[in-house]
Structures are given as structure tokens and as C-alpha cells.
PyMOL Python script that loads the backbone (N, CA, C, O; Angstrom):
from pymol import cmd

cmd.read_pdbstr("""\
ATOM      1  N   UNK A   1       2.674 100.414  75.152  1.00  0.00           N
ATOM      2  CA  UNK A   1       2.005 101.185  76.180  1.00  0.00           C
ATOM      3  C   UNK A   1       1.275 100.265  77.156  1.00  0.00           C
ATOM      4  O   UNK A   1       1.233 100.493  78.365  1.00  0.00           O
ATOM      5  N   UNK A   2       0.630  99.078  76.492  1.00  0.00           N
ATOM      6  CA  UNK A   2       0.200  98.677  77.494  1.00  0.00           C
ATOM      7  C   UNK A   2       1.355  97.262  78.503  1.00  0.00           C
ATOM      8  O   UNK A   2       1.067  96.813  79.612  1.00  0.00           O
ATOM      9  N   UNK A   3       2.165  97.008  77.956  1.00  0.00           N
ATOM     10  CA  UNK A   3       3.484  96.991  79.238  1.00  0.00           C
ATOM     11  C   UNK A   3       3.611  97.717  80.394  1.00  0.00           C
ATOM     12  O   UNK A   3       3.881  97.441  81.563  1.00  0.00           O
ATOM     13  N   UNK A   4       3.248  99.114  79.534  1.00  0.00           N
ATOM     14  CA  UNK A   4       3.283 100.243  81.033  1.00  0.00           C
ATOM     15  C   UNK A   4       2.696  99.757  82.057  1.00  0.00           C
ATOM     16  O   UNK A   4       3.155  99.490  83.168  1.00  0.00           O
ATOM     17  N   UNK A   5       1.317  99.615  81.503  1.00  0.00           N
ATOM     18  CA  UNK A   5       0.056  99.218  82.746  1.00  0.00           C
ATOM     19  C   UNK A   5       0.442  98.242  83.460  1.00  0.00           C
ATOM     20  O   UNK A   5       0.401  98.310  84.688  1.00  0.00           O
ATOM     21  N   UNK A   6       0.858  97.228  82.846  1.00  0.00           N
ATOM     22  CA  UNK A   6       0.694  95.754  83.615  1.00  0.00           C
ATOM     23  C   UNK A   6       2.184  96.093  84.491  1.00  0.00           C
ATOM     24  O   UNK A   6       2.205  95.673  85.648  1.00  0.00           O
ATOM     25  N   UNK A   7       3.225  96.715  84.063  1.00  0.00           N
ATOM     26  CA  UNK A   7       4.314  96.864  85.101  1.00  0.00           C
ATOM     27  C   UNK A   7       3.679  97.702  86.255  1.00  0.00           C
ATOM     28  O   UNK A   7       3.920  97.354  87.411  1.00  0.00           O
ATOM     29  N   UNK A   8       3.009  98.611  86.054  1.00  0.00           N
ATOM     30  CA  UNK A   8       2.590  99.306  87.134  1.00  0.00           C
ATOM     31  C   UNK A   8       1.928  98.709  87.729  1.00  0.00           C
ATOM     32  O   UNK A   8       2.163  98.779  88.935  1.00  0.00           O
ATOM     33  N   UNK A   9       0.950  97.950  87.381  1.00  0.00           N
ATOM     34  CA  UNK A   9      -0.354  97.186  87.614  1.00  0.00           C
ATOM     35  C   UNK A   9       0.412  95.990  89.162  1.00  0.00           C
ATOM     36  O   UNK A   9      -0.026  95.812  90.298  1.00  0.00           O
ATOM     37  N   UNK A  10       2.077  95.226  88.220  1.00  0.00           N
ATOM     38  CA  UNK A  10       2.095  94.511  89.365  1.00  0.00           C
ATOM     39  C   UNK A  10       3.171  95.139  90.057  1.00  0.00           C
ATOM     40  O   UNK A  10       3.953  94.243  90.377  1.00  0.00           O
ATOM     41  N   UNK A  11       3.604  96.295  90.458  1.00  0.00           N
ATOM     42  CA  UNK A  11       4.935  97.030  91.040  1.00  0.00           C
ATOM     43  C   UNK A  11       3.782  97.701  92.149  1.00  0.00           C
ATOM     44  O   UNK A  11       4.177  98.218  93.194  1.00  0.00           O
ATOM     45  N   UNK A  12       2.108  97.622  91.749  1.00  0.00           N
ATOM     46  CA  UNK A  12       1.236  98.479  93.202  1.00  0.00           C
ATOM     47  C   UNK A  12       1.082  97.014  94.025  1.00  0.00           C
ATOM     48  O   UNK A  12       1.197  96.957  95.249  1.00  0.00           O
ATOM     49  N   UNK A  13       0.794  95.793  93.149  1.00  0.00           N
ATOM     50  CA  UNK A  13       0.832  94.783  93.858  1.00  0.00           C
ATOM     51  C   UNK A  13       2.122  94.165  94.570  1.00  0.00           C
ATOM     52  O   UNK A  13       1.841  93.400  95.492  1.00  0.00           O
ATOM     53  N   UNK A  14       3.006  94.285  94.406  1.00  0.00           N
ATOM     54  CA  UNK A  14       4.117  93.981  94.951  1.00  0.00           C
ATOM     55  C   UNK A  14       4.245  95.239  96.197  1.00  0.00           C
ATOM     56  O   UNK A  14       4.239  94.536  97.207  1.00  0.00           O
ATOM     57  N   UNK A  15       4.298  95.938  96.434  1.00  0.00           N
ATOM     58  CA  UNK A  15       4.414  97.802  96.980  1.00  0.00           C
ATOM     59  C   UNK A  15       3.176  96.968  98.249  1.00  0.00           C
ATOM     60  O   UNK A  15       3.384  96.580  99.399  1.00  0.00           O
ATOM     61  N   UNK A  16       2.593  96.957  97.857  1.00  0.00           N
ATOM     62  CA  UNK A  16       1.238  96.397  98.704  1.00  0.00           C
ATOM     63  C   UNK A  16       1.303  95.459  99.579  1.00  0.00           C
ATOM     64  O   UNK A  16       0.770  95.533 100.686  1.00  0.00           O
ATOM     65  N   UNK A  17       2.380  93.880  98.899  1.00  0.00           N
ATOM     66  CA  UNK A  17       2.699  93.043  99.945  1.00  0.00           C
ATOM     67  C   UNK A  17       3.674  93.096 100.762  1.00  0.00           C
ATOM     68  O   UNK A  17       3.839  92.379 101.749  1.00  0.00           O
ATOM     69  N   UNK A  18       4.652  94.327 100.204  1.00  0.00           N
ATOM     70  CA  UNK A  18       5.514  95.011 101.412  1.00  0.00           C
ATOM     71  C   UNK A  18       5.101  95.689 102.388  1.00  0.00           C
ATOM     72  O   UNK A  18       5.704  95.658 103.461  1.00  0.00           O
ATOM     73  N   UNK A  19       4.184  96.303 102.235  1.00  0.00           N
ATOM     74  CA  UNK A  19       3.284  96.958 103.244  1.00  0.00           C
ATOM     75  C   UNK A  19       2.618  95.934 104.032  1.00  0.00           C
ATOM     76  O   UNK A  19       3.241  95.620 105.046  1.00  0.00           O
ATOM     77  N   UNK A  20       1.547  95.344 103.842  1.00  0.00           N
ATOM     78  CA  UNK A  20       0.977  94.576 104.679  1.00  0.00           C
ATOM     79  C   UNK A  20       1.649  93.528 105.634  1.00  0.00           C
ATOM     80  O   UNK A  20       1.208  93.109 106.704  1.00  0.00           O
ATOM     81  N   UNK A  21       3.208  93.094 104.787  1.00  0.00           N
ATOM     82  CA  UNK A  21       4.171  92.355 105.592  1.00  0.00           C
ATOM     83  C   UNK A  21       4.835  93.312 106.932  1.00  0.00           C
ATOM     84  O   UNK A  21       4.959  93.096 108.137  1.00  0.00           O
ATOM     85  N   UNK A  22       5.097  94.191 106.241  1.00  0.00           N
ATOM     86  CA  UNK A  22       5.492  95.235 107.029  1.00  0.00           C
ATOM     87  C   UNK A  22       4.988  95.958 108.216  1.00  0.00           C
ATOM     88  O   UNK A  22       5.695  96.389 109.127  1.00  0.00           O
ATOM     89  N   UNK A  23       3.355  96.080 108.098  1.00  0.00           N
ATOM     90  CA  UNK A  23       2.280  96.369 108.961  1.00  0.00           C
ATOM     91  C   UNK A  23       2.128  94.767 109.976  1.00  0.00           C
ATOM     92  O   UNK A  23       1.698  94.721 111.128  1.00  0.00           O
ATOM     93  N   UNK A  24       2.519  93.809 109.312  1.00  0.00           N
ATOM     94  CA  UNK A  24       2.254  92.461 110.249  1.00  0.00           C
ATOM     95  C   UNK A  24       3.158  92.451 111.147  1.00  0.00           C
ATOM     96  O   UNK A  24       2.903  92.297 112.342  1.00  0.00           O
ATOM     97  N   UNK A  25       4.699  92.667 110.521  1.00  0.00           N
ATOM     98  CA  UNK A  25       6.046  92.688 111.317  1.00  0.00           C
ATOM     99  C   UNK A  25       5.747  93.695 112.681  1.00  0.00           C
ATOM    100  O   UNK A  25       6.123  93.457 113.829  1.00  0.00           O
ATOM    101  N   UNK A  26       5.109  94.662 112.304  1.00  0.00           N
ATOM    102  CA  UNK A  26       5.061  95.553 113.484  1.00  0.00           C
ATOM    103  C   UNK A  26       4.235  94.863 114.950  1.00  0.00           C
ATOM    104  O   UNK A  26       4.421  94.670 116.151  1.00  0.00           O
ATOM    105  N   UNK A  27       3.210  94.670 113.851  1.00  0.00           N
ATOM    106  CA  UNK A  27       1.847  93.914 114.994  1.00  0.00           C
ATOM    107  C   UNK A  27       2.422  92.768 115.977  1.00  0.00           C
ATOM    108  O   UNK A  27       2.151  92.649 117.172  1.00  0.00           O
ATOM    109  N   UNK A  28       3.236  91.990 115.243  1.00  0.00           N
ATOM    110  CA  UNK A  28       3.568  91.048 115.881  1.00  0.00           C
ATOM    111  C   UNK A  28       5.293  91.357 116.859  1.00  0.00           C
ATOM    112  O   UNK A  28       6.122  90.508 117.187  1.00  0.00           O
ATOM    113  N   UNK A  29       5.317  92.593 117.047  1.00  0.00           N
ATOM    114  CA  UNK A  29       7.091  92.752 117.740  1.00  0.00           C
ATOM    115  C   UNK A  29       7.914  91.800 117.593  1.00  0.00           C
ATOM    116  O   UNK A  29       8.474  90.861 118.159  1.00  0.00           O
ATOM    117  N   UNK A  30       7.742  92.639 116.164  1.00  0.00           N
ATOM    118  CA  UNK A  30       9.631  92.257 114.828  1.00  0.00           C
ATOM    119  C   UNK A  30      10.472  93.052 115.902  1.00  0.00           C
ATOM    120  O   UNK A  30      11.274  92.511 116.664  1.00  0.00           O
ATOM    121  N   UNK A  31      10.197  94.381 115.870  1.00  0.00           N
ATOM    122  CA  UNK A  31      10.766  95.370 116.084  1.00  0.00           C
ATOM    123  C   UNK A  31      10.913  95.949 117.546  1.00  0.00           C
ATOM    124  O   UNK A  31      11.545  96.949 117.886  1.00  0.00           O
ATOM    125  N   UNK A  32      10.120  95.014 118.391  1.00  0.00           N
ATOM    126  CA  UNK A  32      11.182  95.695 119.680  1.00  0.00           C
ATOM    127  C   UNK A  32      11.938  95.330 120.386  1.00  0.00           C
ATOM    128  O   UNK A  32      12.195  94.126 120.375  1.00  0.00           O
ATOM    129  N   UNK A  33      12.629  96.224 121.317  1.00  0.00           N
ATOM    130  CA  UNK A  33      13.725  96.083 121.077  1.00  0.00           C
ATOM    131  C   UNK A  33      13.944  95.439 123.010  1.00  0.00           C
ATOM    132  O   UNK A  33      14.029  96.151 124.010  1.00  0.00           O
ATOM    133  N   UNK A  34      13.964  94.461 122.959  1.00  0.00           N
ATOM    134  CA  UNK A  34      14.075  93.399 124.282  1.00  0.00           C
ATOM    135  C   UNK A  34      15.428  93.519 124.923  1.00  0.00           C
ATOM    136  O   UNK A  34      15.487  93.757 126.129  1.00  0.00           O
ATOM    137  N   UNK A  35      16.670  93.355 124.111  1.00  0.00           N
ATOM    138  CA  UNK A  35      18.260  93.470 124.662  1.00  0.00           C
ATOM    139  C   UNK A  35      18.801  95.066 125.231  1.00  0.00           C
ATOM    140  O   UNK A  35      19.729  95.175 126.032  1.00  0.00           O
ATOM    141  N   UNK A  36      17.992  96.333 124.627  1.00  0.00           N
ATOM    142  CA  UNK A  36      18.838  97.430 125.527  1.00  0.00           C
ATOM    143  C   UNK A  36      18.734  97.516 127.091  1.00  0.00           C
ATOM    144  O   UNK A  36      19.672  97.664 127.875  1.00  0.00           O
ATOM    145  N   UNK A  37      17.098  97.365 127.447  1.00  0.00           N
ATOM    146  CA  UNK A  37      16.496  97.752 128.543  1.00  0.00           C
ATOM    147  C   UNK A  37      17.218  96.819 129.831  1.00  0.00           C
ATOM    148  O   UNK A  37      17.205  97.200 131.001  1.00  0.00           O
ATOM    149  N   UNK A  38      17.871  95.470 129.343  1.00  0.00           N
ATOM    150  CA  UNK A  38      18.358  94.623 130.008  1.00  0.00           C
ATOM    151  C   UNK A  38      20.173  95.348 130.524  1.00  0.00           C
ATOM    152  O   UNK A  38      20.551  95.182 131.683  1.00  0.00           O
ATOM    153  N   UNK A  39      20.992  96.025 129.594  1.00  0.00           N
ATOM    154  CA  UNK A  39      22.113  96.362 129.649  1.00  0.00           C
ATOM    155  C   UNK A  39      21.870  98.059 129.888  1.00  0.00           C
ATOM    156  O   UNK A  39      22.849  98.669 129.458  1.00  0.00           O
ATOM    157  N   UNK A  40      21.104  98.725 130.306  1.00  0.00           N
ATOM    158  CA  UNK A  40      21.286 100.087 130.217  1.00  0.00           C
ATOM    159  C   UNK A  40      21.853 100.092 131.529  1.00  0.00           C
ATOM    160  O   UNK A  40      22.872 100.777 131.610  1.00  0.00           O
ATOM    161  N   UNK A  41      21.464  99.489 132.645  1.00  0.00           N
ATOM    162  CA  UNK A  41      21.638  99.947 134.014  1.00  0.00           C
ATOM    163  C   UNK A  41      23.043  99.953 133.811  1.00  0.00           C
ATOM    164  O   UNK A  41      23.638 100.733 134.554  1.00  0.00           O
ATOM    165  N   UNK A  42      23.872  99.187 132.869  1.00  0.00           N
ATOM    166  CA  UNK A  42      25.607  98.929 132.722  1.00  0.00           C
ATOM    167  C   UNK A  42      26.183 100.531 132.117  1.00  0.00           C
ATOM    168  O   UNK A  42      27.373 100.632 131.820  1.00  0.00           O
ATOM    169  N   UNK A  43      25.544 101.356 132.015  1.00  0.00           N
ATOM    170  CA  UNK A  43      26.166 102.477 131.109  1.00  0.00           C
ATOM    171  C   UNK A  43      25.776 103.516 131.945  1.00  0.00           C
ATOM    172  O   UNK A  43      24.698 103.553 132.538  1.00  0.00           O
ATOM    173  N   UNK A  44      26.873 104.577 132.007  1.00  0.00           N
ATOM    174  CA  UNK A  44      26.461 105.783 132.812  1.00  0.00           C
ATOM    175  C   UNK A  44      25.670 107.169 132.414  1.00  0.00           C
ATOM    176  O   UNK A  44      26.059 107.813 131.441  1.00  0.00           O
ATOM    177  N   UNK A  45      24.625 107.577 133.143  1.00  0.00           N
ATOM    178  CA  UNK A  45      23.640 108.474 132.264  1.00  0.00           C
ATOM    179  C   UNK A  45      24.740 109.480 132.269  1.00  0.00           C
ATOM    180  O   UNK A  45      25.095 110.070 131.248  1.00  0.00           O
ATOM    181  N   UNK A  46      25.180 109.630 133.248  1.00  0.00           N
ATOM    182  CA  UNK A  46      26.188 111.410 133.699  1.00  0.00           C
ATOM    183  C   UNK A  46      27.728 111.708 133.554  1.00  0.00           C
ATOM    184  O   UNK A  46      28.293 111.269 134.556  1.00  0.00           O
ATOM    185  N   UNK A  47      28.321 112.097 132.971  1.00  0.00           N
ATOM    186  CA  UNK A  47      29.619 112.111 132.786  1.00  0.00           C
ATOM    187  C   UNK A  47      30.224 112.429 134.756  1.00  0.00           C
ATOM    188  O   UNK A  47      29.412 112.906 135.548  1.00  0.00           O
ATOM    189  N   UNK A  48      31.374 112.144 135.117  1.00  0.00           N
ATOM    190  CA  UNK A  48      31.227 112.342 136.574  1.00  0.00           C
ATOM    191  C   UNK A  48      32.405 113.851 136.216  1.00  0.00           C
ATOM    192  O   UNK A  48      33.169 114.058 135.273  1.00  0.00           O
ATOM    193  N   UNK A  49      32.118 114.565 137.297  1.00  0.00           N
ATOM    194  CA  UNK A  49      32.207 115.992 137.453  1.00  0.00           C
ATOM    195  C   UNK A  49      33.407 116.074 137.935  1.00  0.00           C
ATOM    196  O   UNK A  49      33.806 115.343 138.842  1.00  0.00           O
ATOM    197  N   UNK A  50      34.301 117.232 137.217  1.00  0.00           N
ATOM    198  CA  UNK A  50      35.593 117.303 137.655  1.00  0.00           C
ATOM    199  C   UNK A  50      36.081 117.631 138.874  1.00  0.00           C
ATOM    200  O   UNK A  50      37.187 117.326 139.321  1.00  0.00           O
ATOM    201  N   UNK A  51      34.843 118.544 139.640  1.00  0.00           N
ATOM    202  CA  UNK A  51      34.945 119.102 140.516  1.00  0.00           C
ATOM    203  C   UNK A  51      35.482 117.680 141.658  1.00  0.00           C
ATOM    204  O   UNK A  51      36.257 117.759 142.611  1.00  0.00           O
ATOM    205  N   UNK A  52      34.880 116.671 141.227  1.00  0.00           N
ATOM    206  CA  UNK A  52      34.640 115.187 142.206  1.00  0.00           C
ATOM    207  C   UNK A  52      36.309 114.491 142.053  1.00  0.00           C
ATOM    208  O   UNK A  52      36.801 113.782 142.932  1.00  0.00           O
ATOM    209  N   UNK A  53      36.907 114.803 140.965  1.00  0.00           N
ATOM    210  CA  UNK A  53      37.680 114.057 140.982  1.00  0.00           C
ATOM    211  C   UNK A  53      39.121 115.101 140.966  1.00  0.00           C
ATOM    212  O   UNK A  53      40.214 114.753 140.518  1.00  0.00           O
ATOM    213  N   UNK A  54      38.796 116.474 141.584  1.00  0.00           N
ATOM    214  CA  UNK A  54      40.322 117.468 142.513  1.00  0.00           C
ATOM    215  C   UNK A  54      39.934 117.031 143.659  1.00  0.00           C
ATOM    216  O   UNK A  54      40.952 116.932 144.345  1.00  0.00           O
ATOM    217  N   UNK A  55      38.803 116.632 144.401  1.00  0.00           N
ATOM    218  CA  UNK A  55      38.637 116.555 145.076  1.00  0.00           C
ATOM    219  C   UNK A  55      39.091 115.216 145.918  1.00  0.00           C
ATOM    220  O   UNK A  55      39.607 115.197 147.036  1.00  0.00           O
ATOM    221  N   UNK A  56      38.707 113.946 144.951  1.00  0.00           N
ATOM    222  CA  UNK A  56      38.982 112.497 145.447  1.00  0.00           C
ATOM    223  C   UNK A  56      40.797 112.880 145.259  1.00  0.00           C
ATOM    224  O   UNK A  56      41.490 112.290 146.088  1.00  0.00           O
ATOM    225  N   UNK A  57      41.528 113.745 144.313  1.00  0.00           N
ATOM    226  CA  UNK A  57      42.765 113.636 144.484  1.00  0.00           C
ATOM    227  C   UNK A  57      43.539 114.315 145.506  1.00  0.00           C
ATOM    228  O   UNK A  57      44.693 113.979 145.772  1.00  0.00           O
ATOM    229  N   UNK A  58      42.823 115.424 146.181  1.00  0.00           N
ATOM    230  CA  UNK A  58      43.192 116.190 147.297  1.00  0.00           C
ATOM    231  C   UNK A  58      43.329 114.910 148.829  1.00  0.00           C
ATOM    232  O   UNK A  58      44.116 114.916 149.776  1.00  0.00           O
ATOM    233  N   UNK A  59      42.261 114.004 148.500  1.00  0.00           N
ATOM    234  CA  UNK A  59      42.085 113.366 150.016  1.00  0.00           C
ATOM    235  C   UNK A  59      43.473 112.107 149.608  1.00  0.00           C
ATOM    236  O   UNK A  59      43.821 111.278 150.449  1.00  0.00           O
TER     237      UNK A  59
END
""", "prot")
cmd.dss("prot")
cmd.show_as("cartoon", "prot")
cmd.util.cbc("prot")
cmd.orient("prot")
């Protein structure tokens, strides 16, 4: 029984330095995200409208 404890004992301590690593990663922008904002202007927000393209085939 007392195995129990001490596994638990170091599985909150371990749990804990994932967190605080995890809370650091944030603080310090692990996580944002620098490469989309550079390539979005390359992608189209709007599908283009059919109406546009009987039309470009009529002329």
C-alpha cells in the first residue's frame, strides 16, 4: 500500500513538471504560429462564382 503513495506521490510530481513546462512553452511563443499569416494572401477566401465564368465564356 504504501507503493501506492509514493507512485502517486511522484506521477503529481511528474504531472506538475509537464505543466509548468507547458505553461513556459506558451509564455515564451512555442506555439505561434509565424508561417500561415505570411502565405494566406496565396489562397483564395471565395470560391469564384459561376455566374462569372458563363459569362467570361460568352465574351
Amino acid at each position: 500500500m504504501s507503493s501506492l503513495f509514493i507512485l502517486i506521490g511522484v506521477s503529481i510530481v511528474i504531472a506538475t513538471g509537464f505543466l509548468i513546462a507547458f505553461i513556459w512553452s506558451v509564455k515564451s511563443g512555442q506555439y505561434d504560429d509565424d508561417y500561415t499569416p505570411s502565405v494566406r494572401m496565396l489562397f483564395e477566401n471565395e470560391p469564384p462564382n459561376k455566374e462569372n465564368k458563363s459569362i467570361n465564356k460568352i465574351k
